[in-house]
PDB file as gemmi writes it, atoms N, CA and C in Angstrom:
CRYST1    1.000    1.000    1.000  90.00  90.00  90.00 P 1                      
ATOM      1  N   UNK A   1     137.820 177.591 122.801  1.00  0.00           N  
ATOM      2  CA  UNK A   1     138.565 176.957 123.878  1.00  0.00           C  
ATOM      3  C   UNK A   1     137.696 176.922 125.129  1.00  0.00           C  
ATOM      4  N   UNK A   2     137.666 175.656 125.813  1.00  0.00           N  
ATOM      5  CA  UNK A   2     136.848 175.578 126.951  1.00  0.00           C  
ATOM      6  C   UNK A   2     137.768 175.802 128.601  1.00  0.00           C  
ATOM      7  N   UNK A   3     137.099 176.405 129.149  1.00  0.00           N  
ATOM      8  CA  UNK A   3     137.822 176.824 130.586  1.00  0.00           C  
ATOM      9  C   UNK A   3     137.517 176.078 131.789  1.00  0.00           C  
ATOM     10  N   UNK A   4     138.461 175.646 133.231  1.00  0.00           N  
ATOM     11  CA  UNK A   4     137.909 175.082 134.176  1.00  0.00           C  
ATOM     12  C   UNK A   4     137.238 176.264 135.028  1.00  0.00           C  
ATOM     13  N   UNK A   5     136.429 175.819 134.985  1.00  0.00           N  
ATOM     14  CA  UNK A   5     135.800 176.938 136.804  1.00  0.00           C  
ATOM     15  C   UNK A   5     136.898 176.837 137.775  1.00  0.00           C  
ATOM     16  N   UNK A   6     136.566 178.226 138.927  1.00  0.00           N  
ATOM     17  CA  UNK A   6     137.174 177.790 139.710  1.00  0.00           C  
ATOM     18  C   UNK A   6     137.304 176.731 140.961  1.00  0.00           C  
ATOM     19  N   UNK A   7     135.703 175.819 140.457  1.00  0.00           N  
ATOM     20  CA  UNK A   7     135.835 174.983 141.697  1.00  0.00           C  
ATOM     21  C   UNK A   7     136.036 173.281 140.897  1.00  0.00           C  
ATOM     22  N   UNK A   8     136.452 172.983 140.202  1.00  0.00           N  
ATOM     23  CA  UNK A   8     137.195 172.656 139.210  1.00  0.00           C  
ATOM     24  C   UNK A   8     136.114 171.519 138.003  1.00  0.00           C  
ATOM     25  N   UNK A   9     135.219 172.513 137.700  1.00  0.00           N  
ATOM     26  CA  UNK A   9     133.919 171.601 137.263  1.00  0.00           C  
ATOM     27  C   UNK A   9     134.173 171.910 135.144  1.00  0.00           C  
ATOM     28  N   UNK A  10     133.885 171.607 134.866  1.00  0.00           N  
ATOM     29  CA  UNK A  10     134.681 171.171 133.772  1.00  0.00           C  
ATOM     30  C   UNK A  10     133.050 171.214 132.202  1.00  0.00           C  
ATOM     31  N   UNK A  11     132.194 172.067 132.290  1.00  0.00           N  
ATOM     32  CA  UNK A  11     131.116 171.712 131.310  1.00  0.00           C  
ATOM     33  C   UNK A  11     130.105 170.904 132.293  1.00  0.00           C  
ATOM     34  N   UNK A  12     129.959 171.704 133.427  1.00  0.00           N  
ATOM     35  CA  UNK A  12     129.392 171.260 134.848  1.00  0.00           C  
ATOM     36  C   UNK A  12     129.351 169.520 134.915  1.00  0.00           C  
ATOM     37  N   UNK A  13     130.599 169.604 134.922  1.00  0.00           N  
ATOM     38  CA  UNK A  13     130.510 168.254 135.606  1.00  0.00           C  
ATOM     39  C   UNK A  13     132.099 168.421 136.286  1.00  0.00           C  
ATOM     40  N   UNK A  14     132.109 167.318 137.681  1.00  0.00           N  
ATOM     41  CA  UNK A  14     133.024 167.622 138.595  1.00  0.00           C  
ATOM     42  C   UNK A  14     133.817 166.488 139.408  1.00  0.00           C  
ATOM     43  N   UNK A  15     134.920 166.111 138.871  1.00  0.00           N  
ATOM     44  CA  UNK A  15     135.996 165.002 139.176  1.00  0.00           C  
ATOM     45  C   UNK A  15     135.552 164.744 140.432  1.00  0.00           C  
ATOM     46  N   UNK A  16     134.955 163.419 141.098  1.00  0.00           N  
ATOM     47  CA  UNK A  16     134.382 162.705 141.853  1.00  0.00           C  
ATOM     48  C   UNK A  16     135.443 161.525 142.985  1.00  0.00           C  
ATOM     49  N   UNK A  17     135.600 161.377 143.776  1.00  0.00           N  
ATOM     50  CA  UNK A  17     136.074 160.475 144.272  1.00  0.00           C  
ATOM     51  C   UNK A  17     135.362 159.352 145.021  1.00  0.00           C  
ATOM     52  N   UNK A  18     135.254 158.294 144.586  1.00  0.00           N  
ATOM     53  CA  UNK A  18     134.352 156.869 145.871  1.00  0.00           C  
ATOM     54  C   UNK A  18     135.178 156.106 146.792  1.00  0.00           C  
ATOM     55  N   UNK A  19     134.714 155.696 147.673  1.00  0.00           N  
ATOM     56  CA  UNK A  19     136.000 154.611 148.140  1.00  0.00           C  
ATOM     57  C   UNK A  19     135.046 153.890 148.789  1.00  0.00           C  
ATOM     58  N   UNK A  20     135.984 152.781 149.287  1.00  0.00           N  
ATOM     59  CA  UNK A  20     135.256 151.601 149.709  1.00  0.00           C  
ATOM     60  C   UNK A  20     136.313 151.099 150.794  1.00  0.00           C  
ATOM     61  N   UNK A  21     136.431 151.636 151.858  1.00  0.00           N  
ATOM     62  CA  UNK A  21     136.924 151.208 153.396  1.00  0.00           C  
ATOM     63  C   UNK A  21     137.464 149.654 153.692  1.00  0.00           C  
ATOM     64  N   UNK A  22     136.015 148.765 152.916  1.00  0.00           N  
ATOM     65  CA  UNK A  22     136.426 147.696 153.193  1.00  0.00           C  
ATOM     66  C   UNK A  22     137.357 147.116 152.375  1.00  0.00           C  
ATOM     67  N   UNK A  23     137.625 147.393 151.044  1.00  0.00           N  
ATOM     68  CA  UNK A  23     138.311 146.390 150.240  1.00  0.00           C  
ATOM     69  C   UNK A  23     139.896 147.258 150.242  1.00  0.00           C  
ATOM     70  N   UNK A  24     139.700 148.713 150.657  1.00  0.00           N  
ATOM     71  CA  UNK A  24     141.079 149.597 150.665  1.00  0.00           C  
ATOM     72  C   UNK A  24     141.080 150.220 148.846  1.00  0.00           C  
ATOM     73  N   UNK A  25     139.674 150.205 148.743  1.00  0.00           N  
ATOM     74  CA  UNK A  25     139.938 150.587 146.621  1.00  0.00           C  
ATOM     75  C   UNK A  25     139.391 151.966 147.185  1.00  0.00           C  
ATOM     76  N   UNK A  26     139.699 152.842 145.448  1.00  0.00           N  
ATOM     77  CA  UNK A  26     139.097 154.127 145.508  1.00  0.00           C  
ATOM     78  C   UNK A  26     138.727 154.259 143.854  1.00  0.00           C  
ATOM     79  N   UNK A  27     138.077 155.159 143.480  1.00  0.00           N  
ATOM     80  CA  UNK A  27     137.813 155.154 142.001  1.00  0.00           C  
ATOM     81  C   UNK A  27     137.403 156.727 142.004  1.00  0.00           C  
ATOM     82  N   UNK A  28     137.676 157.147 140.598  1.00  0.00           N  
ATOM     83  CA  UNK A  28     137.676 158.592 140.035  1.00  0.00           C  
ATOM     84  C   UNK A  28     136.930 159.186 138.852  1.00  0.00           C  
ATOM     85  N   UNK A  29     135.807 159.328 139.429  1.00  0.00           N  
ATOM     86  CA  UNK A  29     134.620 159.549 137.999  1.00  0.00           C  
ATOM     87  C   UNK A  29     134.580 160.923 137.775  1.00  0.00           C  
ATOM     88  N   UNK A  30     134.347 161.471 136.632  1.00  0.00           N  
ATOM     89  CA  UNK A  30     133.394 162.604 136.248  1.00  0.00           C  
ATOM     90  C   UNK A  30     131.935 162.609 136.066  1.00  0.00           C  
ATOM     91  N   UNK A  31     132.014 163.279 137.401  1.00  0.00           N  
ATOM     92  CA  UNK A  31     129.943 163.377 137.710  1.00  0.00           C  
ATOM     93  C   UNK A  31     128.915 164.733 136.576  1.00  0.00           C  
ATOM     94  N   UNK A  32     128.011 164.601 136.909  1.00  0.00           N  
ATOM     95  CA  UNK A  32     127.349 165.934 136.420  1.00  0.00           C  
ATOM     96  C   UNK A  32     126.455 165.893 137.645  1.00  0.00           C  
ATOM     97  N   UNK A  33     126.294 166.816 138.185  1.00  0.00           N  
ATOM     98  CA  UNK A  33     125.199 166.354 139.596  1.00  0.00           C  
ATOM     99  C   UNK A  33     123.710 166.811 138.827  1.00  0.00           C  
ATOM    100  N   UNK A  34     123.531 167.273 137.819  1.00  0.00           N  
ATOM    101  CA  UNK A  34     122.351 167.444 137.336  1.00  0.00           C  
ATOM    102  C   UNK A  34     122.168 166.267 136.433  1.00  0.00           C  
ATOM    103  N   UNK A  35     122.713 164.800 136.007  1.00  0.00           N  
ATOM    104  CA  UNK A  35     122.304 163.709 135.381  1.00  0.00           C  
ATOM    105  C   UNK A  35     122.842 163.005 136.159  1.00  0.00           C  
ATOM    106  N   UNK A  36     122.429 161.286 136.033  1.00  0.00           N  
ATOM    107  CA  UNK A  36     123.040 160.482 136.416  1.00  0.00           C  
ATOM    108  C   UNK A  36     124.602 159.799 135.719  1.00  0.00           C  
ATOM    109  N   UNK A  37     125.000 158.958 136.309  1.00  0.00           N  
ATOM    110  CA  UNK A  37     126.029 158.109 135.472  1.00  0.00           C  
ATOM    111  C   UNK A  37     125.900 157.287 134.494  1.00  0.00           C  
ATOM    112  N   UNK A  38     126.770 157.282 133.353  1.00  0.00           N  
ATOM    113  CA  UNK A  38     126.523 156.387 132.600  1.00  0.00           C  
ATOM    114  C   UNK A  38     126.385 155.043 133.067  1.00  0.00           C  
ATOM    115  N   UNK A  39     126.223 154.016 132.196  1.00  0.00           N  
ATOM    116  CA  UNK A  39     125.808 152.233 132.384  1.00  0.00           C  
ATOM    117  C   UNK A  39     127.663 152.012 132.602  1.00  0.00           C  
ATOM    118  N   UNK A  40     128.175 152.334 131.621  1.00  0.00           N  
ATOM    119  CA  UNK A  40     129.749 151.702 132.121  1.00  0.00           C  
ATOM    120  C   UNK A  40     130.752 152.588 133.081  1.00  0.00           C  
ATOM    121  N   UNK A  41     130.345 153.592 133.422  1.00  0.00           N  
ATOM    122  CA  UNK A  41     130.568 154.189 134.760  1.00  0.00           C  
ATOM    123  C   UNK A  41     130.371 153.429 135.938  1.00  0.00           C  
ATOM    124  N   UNK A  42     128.968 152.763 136.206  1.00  0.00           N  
ATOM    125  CA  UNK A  42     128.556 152.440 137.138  1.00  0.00           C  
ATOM    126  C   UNK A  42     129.419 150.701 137.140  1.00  0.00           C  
ATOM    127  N   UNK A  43     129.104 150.745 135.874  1.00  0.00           N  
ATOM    128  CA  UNK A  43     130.044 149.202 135.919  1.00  0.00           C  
ATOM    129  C   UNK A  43     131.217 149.456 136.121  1.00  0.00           C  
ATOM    130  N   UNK A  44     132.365 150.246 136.218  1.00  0.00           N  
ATOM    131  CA  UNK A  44     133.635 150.310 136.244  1.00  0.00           C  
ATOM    132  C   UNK A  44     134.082 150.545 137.628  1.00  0.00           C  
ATOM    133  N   UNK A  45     132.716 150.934 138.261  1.00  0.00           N  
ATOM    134  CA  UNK A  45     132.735 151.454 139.834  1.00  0.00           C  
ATOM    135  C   UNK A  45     132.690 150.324 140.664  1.00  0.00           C  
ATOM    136  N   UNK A  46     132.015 149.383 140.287  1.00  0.00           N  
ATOM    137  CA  UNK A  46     131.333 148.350 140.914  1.00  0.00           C  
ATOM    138  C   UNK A  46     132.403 147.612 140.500  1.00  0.00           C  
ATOM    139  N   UNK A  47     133.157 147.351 139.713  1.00  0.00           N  
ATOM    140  CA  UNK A  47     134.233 146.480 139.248  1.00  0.00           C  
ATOM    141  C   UNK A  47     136.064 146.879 140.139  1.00  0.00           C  
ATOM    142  N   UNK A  48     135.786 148.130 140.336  1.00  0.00           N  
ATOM    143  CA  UNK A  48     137.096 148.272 140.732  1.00  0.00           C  
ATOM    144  C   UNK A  48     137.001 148.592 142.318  1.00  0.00           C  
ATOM    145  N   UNK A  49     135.694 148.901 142.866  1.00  0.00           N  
ATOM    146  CA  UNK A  49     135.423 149.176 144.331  1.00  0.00           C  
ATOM    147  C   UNK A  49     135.206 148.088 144.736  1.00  0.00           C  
ATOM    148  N   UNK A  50     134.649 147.242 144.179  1.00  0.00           N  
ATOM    149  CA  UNK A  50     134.422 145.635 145.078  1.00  0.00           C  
ATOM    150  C   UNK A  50     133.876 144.846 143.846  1.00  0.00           C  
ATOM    151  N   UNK A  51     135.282 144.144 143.259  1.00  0.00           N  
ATOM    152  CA  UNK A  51     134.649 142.570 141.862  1.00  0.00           C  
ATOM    153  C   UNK A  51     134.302 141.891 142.508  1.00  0.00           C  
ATOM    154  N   UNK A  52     133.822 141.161 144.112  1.00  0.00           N  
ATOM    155  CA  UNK A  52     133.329 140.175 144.578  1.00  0.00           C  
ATOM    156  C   UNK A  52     132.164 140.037 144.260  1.00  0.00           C  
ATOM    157  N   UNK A  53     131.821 139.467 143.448  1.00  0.00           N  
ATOM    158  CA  UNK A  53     130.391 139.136 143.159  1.00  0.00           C  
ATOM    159  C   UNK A  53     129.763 138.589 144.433  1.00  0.00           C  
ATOM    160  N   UNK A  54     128.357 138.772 145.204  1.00  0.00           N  
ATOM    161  CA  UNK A  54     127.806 138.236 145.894  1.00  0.00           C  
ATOM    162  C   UNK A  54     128.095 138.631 147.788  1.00  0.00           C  
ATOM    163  N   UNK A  55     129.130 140.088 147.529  1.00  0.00           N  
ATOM    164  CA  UNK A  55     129.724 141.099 148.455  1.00  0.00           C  
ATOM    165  C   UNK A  55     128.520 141.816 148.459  1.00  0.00           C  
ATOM    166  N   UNK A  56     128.434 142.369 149.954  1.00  0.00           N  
ATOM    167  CA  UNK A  56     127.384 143.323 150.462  1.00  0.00           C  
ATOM    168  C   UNK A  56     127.431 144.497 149.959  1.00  0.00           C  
ATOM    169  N   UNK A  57     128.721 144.738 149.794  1.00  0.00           N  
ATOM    170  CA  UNK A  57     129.233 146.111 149.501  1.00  0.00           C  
ATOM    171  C   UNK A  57     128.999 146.124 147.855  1.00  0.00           C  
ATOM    172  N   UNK A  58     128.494 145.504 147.064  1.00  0.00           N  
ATOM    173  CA  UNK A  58     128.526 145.811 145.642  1.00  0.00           C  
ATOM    174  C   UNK A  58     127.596 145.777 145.155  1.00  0.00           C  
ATOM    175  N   UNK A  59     126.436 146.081 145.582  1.00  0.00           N  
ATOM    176  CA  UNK A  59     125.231 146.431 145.351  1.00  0.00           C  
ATOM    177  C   UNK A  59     124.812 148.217 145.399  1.00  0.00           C  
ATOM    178  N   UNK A  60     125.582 148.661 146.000  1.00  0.00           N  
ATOM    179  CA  UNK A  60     125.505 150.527 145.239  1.00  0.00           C  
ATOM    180  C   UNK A  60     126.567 150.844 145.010  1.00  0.00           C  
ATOM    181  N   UNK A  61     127.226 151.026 143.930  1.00  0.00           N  
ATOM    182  CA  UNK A  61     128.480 151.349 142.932  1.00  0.00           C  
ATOM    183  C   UNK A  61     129.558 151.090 143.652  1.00  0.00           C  
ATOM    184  N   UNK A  62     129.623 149.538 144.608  1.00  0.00           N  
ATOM    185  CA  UNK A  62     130.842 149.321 145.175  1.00  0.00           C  
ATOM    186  C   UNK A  62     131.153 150.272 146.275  1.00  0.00           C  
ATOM    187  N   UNK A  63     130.600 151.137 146.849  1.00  0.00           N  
ATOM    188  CA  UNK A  63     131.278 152.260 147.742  1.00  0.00           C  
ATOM    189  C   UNK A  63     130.920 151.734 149.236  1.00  0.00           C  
ATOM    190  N   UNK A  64     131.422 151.677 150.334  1.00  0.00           N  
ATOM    191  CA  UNK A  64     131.232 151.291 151.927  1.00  0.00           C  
ATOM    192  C   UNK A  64     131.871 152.341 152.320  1.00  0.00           C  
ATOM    193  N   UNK A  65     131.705 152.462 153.398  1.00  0.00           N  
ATOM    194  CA  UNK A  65     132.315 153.234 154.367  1.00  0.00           C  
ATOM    195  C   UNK A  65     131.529 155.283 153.835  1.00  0.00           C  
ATOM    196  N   UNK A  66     131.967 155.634 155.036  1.00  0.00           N  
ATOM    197  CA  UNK A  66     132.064 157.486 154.731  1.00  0.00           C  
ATOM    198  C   UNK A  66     132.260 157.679 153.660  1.00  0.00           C  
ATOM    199  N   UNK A  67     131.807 158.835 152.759  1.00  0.00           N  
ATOM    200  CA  UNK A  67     131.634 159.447 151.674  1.00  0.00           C  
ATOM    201  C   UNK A  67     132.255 160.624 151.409  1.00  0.00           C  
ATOM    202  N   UNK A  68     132.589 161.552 150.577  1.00  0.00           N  
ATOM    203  CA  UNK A  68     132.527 163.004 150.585  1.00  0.00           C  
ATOM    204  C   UNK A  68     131.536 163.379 150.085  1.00  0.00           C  
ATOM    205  N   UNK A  69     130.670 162.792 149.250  1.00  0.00           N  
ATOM    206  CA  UNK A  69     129.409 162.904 148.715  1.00  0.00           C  
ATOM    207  C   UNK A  69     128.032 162.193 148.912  1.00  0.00           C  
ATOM    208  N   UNK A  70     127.198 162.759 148.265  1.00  0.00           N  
ATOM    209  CA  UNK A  70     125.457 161.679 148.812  1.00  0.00           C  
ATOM    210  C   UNK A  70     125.391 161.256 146.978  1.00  0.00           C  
ATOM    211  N   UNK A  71     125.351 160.210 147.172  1.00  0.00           N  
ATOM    212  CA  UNK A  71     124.799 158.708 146.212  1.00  0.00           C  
ATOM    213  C   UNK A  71     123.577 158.948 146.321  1.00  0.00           C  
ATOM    214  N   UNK A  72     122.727 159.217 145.251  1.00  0.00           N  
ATOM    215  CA  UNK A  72     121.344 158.738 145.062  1.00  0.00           C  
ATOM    216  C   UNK A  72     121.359 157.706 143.697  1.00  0.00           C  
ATOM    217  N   UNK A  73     120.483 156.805 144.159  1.00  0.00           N  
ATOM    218  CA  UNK A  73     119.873 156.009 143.563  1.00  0.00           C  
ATOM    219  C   UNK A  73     118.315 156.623 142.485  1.00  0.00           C  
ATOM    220  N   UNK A  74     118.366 157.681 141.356  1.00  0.00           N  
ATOM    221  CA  UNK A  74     117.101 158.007 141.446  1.00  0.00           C  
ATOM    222  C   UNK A  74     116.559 156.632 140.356  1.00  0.00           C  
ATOM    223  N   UNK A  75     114.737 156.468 140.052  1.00  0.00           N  
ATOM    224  CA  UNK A  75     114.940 155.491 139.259  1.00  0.00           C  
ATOM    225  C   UNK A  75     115.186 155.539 137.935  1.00  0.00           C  
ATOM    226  N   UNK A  76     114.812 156.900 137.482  1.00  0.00           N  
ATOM    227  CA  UNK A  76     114.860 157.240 135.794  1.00  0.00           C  
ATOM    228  C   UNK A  76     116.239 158.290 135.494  1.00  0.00           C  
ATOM    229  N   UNK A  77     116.673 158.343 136.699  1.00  0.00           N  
ATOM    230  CA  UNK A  77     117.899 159.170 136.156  1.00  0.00           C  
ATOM    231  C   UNK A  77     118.902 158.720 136.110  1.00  0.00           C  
ATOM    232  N   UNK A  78     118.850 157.862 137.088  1.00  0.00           N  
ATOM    233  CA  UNK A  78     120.407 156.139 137.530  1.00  0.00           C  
ATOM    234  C   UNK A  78     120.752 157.026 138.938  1.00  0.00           C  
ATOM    235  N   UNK A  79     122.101 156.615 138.765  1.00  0.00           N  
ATOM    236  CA  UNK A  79     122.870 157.102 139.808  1.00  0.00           C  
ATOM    237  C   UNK A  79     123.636 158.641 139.957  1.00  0.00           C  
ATOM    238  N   UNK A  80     123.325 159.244 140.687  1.00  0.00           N  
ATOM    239  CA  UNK A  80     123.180 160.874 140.845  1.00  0.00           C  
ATOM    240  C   UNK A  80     124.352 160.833 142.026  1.00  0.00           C  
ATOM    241  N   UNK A  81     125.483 161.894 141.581  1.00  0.00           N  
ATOM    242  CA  UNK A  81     126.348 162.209 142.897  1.00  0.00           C  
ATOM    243  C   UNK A  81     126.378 163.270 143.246  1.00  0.00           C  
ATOM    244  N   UNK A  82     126.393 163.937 144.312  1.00  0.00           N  
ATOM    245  CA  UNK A  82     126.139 165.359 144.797  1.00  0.00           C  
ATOM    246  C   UNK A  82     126.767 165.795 145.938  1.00  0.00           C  
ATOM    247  N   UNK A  83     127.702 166.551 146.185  1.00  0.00           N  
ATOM    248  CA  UNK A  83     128.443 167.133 147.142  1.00  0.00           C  
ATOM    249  C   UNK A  83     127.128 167.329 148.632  1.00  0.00           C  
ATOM    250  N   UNK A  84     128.137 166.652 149.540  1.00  0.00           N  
ATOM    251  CA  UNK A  84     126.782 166.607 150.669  1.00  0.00           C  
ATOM    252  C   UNK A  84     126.848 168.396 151.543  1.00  0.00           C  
ATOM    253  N   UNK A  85     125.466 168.492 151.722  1.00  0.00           N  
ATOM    254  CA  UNK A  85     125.598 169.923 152.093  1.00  0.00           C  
ATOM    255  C   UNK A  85     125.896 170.055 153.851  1.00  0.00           C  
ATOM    256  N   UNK A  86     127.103 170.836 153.838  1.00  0.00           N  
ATOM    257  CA  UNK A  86     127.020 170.853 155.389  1.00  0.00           C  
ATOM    258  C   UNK A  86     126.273 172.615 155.951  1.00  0.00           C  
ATOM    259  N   UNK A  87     125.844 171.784 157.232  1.00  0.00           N  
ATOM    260  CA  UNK A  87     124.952 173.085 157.650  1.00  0.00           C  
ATOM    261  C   UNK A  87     125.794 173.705 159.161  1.00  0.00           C  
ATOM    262  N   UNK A  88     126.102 174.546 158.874  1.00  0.00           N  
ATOM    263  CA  UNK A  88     126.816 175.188 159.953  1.00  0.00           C  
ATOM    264  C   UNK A  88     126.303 175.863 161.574  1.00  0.00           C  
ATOM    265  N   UNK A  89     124.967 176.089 160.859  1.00  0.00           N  
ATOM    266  CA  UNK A  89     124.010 176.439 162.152  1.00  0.00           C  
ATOM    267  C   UNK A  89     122.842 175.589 162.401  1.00  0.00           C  
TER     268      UNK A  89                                                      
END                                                                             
């Protein structure tokens, strides 16, 4: 039987949220921050955060606006999501 952590990561990977400000969408992935996203991840992101083909905003997985996370683009890994680190001092 497999267990959640307590910060709710699941076989290290960790229920994700994107949004996109401008269109009013949001979408709900399971990340691994140590791989990228799959090919129909990224398509399902880009499809439900902004289907306007030829939109500014749909050229990195549909997402505009503020984040809770940092989007990397790497080139051999795809798309990498990672809780952004805040620095207190």
């Amino acid at each position: 039987m497999e267990t959640v952590s307590y910060d709710g990561s699941f076989r290290n990977k960790r229920r994700v949220i994107l949004s996109n400000d401008k269109h009013g969408t949001t979408i709900a992935l399971m990340s691994n921050p140590l791989r990228g996203l799959t090919r129909n991840q990224v398509k399902r992101s880009r499809e439900q955060l902004c289907g306007i083909e030829g939109c500014e905003c749909n050229k990195d997985l549909g997402i505009h606006g503020p984040q809770a996370y940092d989007v990397f683009n790497m080139s051999q890994e795809g798309w990498i999501i990672r809780s952004k680190q805040h620095n207190l001092f």
